[in-house]
N, CA, C and O atoms as a Maestro MAE file, in Angstrom:
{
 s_m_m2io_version
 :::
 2.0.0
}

f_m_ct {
 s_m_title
 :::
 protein
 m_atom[300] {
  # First column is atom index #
  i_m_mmod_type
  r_m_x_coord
  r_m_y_coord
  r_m_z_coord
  i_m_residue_number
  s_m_chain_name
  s_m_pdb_residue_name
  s_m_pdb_atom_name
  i_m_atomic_number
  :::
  1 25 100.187 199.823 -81.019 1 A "UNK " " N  " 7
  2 3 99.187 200.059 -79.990 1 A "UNK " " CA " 6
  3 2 97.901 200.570 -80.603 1 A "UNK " " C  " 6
  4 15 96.802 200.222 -80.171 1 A "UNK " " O  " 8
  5 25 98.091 201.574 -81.827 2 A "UNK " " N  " 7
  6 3 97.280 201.884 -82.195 2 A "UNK " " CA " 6
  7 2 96.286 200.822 -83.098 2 A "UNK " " C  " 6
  8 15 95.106 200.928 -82.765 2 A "UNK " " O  " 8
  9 25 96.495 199.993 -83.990 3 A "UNK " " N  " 7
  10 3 96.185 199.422 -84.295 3 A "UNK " " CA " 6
  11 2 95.120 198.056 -83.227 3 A "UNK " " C  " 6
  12 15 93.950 197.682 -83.309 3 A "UNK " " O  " 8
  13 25 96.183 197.710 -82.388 4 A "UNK " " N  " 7
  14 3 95.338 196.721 -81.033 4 A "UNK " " CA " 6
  15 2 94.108 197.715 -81.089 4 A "UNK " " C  " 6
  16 15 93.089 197.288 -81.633 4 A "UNK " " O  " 8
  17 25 94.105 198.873 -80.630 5 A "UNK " " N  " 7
  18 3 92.619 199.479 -79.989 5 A "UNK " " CA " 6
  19 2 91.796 199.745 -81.092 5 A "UNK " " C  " 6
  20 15 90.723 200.303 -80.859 5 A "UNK " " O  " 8
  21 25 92.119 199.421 -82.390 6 A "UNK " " N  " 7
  22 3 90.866 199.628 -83.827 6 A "UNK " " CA " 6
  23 2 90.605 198.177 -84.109 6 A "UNK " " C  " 6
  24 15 89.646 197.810 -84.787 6 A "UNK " " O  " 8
  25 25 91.419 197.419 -83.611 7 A "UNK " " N  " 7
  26 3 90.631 196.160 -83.758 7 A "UNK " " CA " 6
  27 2 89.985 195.510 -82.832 7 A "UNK " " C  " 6
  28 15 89.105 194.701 -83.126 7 A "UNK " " O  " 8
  29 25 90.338 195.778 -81.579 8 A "UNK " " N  " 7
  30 3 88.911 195.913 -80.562 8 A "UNK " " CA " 6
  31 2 87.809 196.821 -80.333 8 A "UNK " " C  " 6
  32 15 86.940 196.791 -79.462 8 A "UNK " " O  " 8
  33 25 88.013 197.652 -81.301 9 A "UNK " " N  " 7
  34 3 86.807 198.652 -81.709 9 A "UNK " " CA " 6
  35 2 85.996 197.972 -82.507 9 A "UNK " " C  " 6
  36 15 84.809 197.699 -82.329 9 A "UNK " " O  " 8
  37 25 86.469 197.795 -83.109 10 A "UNK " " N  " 7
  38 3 85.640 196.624 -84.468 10 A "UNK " " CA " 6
  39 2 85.043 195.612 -83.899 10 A "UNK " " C  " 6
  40 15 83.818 195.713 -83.831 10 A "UNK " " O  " 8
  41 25 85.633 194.443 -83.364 11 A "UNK " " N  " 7
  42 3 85.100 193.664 -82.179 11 A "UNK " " CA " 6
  43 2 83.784 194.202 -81.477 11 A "UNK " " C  " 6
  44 15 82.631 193.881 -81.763 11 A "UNK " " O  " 8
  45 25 84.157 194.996 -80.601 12 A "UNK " " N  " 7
  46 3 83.113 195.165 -79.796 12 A "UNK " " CA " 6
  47 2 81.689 195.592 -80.553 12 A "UNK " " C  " 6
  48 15 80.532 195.261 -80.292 12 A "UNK " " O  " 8
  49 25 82.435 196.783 -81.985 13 A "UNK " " N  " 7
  50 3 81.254 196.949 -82.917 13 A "UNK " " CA " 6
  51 2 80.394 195.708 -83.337 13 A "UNK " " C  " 6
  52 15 79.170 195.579 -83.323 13 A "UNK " " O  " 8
  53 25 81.180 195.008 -83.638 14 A "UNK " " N  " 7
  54 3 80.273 193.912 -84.666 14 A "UNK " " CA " 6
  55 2 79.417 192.801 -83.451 14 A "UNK " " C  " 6
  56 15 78.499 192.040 -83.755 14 A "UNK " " O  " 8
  57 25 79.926 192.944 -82.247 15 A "UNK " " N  " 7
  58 3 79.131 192.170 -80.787 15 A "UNK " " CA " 6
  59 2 78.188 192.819 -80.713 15 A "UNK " " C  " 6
  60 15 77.145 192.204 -80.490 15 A "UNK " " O  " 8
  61 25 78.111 194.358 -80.864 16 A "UNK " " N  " 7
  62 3 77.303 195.116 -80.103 16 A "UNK " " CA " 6
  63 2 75.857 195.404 -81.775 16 A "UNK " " C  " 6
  64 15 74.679 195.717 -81.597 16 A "UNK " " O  " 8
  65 25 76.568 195.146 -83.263 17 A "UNK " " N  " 7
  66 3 75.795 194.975 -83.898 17 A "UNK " " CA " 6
  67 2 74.479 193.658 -83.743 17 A "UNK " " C  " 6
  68 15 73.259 193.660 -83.574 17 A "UNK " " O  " 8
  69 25 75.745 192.438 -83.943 18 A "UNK " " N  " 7
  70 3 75.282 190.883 -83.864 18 A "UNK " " CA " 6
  71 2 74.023 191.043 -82.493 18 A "UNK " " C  " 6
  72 15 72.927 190.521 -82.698 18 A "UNK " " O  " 8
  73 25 74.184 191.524 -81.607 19 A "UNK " " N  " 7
  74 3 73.175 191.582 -80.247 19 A "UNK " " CA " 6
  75 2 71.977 192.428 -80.796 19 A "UNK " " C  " 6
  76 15 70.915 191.816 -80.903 19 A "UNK " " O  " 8
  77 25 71.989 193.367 -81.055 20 A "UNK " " N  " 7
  78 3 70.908 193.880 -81.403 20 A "UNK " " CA " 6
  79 2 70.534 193.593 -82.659 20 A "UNK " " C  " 6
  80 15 69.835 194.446 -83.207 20 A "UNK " " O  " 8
  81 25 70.829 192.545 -83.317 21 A "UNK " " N  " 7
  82 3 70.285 191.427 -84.401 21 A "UNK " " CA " 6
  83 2 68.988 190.640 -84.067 21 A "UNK " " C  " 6
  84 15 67.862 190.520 -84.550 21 A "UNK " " O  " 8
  85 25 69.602 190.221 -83.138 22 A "UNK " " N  " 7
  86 3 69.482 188.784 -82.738 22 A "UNK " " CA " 6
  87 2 68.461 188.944 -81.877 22 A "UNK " " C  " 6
  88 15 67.490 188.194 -81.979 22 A "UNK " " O  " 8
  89 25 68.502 190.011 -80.817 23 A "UNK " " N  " 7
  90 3 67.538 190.305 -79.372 23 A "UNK " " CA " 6
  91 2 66.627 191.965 -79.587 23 A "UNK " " C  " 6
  92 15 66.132 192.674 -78.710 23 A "UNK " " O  " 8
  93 25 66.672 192.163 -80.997 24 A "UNK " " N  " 7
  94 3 65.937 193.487 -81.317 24 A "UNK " " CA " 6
  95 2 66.608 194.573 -79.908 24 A "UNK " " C  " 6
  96 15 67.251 194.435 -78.868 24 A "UNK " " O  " 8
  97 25 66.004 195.581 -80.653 25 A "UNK " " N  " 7
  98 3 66.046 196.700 -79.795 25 A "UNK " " CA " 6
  99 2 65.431 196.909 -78.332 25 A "UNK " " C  " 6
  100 15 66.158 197.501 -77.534 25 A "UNK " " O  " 8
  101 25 64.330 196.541 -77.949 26 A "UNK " " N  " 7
  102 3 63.594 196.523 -77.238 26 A "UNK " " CA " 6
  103 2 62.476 196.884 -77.237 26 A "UNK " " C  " 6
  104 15 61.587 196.412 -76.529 26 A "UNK " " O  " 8
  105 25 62.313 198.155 -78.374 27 A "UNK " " N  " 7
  106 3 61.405 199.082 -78.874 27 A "UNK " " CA " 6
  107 2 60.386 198.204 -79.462 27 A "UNK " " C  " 6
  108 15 59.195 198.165 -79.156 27 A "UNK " " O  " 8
  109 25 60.912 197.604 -80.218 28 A "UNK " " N  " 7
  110 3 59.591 196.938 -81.199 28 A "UNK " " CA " 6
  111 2 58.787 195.941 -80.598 28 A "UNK " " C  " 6
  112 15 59.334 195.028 -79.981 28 A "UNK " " O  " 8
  113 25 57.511 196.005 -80.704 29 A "UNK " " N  " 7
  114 3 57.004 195.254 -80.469 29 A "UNK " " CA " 6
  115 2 57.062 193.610 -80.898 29 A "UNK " " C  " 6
  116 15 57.232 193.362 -82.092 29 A "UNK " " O  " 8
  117 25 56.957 192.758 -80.172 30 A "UNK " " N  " 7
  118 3 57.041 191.207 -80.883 30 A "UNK " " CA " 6
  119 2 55.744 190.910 -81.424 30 A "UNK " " C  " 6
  120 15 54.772 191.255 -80.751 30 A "UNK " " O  " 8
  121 25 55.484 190.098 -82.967 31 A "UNK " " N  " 7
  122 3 54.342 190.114 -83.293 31 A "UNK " " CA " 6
  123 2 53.831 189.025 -82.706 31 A "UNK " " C  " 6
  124 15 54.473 188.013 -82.987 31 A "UNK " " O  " 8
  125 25 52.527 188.777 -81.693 32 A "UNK " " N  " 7
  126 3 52.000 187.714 -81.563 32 A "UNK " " CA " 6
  127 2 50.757 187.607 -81.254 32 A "UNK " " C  " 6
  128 15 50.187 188.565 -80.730 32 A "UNK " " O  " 8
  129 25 50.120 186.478 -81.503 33 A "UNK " " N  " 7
  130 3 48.713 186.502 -81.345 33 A "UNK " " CA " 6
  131 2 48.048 186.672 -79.669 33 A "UNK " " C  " 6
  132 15 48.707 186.351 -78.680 33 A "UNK " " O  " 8
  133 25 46.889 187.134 -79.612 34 A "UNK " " N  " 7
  134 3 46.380 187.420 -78.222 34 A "UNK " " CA " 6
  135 2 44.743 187.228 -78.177 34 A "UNK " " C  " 6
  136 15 43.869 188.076 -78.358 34 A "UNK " " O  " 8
  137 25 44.622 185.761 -77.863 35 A "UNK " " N  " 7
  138 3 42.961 185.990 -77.804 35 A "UNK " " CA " 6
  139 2 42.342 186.290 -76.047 35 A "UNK " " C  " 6
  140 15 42.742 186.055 -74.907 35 A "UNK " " O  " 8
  141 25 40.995 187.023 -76.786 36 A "UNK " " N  " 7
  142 3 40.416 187.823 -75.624 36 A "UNK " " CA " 6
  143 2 39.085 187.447 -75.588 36 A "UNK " " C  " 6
  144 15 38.338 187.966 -76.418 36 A "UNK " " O  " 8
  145 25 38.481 186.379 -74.525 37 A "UNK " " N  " 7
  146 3 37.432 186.172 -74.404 37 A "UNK " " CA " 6
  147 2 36.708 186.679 -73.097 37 A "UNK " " C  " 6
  148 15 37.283 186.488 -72.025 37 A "UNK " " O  " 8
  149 25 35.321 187.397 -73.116 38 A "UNK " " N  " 7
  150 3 35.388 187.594 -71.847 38 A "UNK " " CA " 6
  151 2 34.389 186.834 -71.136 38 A "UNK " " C  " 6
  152 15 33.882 187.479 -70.219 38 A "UNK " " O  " 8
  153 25 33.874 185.452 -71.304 39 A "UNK " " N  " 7
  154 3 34.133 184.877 -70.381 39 A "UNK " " CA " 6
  155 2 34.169 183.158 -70.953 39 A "UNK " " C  " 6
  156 15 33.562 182.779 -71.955 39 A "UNK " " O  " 8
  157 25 35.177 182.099 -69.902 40 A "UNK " " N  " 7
  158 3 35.584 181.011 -70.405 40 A "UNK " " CA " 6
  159 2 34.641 179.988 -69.733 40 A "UNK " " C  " 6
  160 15 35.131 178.862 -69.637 40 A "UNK " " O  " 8
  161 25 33.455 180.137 -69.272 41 A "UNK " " N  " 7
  162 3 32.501 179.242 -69.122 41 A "UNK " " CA " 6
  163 2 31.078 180.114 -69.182 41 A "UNK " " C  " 6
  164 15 30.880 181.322 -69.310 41 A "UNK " " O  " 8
  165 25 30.139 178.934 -69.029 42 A "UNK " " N  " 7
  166 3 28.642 179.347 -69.515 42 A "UNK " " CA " 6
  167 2 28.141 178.365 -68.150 42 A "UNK " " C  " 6
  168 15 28.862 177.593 -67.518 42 A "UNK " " O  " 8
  169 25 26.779 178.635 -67.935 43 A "UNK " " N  " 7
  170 3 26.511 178.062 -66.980 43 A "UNK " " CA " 6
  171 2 24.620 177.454 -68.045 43 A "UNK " " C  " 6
  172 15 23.637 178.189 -68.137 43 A "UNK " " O  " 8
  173 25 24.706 176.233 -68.547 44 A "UNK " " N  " 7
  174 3 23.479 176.025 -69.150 44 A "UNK " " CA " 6
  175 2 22.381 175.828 -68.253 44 A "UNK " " C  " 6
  176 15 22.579 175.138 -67.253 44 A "UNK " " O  " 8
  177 25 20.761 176.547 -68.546 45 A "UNK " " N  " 7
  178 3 19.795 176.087 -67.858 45 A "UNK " " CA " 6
  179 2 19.569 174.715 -68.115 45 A "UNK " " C  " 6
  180 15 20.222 174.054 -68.922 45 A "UNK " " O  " 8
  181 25 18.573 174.266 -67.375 46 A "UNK " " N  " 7
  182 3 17.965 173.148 -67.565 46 A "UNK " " CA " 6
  183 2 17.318 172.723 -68.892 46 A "UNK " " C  " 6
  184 15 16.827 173.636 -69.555 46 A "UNK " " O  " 8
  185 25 17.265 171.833 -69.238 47 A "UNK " " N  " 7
  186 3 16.431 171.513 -70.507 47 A "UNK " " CA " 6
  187 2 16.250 170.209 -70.922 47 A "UNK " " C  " 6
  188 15 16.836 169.201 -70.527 47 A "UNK " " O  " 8
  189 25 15.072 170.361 -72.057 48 A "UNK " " N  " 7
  190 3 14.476 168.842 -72.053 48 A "UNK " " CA " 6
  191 2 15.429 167.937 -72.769 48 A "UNK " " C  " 6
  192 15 16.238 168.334 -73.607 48 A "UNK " " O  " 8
  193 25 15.286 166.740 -72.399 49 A "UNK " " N  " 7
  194 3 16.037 165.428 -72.917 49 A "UNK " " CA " 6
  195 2 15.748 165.105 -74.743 49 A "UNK " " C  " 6
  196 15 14.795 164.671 -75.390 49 A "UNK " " O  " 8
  197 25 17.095 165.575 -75.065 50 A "UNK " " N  " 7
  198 3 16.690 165.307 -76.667 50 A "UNK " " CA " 6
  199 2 16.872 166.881 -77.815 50 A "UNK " " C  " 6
  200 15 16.798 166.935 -79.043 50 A "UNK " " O  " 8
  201 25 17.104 167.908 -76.884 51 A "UNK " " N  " 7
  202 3 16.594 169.175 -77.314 51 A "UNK " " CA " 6
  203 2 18.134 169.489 -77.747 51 A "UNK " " C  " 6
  204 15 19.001 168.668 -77.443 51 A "UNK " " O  " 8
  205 25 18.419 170.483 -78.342 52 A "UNK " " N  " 7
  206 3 19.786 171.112 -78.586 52 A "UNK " " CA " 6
  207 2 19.862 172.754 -77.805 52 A "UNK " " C  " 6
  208 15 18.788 173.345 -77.691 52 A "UNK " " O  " 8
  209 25 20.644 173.174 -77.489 53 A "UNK " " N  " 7
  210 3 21.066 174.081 -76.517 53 A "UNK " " CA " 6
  211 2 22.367 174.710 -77.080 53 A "UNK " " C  " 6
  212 15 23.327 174.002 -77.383 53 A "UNK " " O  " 8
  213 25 22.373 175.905 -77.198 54 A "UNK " " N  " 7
  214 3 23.755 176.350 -77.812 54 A "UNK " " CA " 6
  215 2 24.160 177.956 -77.134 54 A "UNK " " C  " 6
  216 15 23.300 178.704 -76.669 54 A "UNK " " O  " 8
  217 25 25.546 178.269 -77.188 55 A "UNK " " N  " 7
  218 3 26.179 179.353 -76.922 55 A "UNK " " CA " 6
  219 2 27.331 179.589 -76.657 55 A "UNK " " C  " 6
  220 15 28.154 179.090 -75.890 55 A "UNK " " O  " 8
  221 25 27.328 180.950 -77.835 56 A "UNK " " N  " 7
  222 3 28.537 181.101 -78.634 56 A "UNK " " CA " 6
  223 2 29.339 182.023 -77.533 56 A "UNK " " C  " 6
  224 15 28.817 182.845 -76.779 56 A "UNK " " O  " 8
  225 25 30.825 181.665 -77.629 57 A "UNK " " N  " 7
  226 3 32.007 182.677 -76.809 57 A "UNK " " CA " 6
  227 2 32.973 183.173 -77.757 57 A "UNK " " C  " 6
  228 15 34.071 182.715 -78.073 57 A "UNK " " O  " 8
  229 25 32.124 184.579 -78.296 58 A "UNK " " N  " 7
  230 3 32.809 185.295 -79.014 58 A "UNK " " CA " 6
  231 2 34.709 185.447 -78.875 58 A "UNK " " C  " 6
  232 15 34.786 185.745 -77.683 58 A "UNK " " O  " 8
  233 25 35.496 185.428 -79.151 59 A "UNK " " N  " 7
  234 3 37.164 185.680 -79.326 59 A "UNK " " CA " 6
  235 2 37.378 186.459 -80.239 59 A "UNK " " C  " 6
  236 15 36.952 186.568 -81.389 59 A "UNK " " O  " 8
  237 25 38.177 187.070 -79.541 60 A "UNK " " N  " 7
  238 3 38.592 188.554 -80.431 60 A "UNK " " CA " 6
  239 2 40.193 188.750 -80.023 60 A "UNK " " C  " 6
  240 15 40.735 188.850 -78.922 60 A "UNK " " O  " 8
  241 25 40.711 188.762 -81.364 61 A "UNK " " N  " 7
  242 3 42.313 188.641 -81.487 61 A "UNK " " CA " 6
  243 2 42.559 190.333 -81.271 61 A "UNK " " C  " 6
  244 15 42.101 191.299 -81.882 61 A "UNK " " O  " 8
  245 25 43.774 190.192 -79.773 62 A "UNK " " N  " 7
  246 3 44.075 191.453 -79.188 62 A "UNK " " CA " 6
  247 2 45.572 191.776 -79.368 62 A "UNK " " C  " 6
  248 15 46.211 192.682 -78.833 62 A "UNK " " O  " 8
  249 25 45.913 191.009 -80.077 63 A "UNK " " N  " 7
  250 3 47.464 190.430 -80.706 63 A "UNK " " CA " 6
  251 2 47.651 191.247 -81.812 63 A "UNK " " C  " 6
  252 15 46.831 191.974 -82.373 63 A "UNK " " O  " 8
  253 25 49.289 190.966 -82.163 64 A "UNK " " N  " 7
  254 3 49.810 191.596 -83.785 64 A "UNK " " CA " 6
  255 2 50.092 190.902 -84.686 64 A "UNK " " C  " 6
  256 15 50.579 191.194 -85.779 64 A "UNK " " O  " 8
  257 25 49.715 189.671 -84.146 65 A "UNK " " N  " 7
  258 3 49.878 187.980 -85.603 65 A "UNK " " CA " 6
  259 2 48.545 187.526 -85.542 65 A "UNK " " C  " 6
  260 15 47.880 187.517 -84.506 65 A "UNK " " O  " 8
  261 25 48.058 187.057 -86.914 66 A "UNK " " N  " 7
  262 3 47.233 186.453 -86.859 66 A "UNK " " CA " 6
  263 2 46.932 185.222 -85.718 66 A "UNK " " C  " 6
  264 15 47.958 184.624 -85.394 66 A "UNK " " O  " 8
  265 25 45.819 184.804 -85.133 67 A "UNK " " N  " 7
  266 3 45.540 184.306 -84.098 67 A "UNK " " CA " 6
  267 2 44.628 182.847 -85.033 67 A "UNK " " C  " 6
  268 15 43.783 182.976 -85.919 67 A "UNK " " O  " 8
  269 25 45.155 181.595 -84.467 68 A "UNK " " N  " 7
  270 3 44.991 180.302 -85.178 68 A "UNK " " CA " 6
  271 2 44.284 179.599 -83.766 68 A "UNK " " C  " 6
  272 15 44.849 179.367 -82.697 68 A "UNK " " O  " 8
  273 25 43.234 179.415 -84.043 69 A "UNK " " N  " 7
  274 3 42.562 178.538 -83.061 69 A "UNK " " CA " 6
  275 2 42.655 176.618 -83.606 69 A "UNK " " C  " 6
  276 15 42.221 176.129 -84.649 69 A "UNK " " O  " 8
  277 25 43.099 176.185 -82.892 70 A "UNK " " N  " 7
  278 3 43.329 174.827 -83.948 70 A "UNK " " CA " 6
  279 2 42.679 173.631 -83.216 70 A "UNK " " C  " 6
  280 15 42.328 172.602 -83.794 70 A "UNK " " O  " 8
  281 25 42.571 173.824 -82.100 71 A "UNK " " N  " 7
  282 3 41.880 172.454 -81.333 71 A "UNK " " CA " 6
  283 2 40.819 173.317 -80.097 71 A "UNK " " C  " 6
  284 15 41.115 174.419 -79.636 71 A "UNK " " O  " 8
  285 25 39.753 172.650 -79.774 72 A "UNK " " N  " 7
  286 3 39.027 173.049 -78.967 72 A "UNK " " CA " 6
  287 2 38.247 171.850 -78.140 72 A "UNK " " C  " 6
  288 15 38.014 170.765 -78.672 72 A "UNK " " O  " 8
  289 25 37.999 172.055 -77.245 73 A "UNK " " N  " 7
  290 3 37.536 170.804 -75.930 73 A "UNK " " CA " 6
  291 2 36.616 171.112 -75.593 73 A "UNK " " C  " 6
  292 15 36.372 172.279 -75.901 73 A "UNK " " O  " 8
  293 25 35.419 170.326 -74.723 74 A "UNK " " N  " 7
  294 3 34.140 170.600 -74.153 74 A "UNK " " CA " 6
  295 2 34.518 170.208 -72.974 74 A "UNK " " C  " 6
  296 15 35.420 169.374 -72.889 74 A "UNK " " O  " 8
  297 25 33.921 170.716 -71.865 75 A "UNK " " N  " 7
  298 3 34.549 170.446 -70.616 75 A "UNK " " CA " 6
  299 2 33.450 168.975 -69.859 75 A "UNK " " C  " 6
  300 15 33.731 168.497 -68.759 75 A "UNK " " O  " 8
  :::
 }
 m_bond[299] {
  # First column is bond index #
  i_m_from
  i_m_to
  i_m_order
  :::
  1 1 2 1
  2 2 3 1
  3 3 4 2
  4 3 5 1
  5 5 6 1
  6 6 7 1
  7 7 8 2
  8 7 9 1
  9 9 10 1
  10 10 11 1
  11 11 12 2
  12 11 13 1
  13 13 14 1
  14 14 15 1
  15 15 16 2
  16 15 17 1
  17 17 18 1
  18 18 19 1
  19 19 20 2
  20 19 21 1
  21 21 22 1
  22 22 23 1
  23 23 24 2
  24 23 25 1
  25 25 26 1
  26 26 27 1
  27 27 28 2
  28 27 29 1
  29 29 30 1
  30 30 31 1
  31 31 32 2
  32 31 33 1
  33 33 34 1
  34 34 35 1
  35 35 36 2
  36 35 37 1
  37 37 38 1
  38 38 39 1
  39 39 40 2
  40 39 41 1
  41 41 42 1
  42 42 43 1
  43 43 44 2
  44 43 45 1
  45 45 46 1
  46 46 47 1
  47 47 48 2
  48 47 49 1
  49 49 50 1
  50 50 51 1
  51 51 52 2
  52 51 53 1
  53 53 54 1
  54 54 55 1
  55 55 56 2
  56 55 57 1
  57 57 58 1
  58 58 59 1
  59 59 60 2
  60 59 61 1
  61 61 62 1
  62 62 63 1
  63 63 64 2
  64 63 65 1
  65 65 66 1
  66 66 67 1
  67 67 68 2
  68 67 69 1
  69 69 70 1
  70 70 71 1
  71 71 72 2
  72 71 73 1
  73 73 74 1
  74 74 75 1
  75 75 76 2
  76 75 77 1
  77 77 78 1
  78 78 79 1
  79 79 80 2
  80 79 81 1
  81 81 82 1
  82 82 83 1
  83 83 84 2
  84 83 85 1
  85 85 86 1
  86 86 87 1
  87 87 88 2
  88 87 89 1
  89 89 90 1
  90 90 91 1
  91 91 92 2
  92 91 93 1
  93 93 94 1
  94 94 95 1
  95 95 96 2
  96 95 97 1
  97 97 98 1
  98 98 99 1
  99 99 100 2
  100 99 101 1
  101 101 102 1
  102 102 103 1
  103 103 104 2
  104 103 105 1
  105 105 106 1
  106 106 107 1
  107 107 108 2
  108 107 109 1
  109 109 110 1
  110 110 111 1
  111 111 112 2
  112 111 113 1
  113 113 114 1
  114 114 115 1
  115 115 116 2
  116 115 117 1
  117 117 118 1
  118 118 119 1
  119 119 120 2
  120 119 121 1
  121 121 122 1
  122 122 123 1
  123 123 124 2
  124 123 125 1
  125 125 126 1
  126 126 127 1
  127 127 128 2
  128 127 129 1
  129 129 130 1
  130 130 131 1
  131 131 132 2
  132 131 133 1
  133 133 134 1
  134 134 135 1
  135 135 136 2
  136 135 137 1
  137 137 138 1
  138 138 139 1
  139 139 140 2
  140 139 141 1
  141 141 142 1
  142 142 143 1
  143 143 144 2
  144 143 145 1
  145 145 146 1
  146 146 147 1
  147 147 148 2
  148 147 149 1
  149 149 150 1
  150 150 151 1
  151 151 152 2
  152 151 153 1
  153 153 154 1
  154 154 155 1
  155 155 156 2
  156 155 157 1
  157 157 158 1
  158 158 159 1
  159 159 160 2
  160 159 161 1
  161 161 162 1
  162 162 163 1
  163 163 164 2
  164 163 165 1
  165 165 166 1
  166 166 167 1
  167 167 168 2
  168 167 169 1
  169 169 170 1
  170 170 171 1
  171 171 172 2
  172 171 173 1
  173 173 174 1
  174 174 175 1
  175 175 176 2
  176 175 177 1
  177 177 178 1
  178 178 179 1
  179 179 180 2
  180 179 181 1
  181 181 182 1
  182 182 183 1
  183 183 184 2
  184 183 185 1
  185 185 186 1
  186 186 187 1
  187 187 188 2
  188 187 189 1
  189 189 190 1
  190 190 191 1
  191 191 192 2
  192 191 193 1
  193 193 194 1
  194 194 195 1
  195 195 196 2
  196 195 197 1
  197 197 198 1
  198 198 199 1
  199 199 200 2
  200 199 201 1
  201 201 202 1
  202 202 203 1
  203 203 204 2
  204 203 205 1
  205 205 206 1
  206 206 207 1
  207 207 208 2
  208 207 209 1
  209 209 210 1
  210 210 211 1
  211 211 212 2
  212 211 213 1
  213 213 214 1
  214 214 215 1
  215 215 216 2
  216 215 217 1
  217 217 218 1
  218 218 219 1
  219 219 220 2
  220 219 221 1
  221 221 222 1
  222 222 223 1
  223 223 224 2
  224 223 225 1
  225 225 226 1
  226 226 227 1
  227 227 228 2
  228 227 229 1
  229 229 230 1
  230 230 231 1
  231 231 232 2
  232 231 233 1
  233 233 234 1
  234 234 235 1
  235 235 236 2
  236 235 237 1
  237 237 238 1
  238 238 239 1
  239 239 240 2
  240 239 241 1
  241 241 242 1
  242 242 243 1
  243 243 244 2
  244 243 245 1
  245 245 246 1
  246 246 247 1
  247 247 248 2
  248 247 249 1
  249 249 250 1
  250 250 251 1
  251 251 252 2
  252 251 253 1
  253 253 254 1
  254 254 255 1
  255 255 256 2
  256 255 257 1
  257 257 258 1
  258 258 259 1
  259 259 260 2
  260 259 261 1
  261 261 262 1
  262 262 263 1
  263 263 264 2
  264 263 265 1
  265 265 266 1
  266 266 267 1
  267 267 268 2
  268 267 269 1
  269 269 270 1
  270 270 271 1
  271 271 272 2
  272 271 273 1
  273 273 274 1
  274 274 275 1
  275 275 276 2
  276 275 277 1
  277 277 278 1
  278 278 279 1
  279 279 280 2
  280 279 281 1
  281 281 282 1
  282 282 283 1
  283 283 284 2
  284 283 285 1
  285 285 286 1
  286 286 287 1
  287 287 288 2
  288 287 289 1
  289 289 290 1
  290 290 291 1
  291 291 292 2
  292 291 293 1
  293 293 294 1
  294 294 295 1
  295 295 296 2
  296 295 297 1
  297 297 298 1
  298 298 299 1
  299 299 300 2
  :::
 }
}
């Protein structure tokens, strides 16, 4: 009898290790990137035909992994 209940001690130990492997503690933070723009459109004035017009939307990584911008679109 004694033996049955040290080897379901062990069991449950090594489940209850393997889980908090696998699914962290809860505590730690997950590292990931977080960009923070504050704002996601521009509204351009008018302007002459031919001219160039520009403005920049600063991003600032609010994350704990480096932050990879890899594709970007014009609307």
């Amino acid at each position: 009898m004694r033996c049955n209940s040290l080897k379901w001690f062990v069991i449950a130990g090594c489940l209850l290790f393997s889980a908090s492997v696998c699914f962290g503690s809860g505590n730690e933070e997950q590292k990931a990137p977080s960009a923070a723009v504050p704002a996601d459109s521009f509204e351009f004035p008018s302007a002459i035909e031919g001219s160039s017009v520009e403005h920049s939307f600063p991003i600032r990584n609010t994350g704990t992994a480096p932050l990879k911008i890899e594709s970007v679109k014009t609307g």
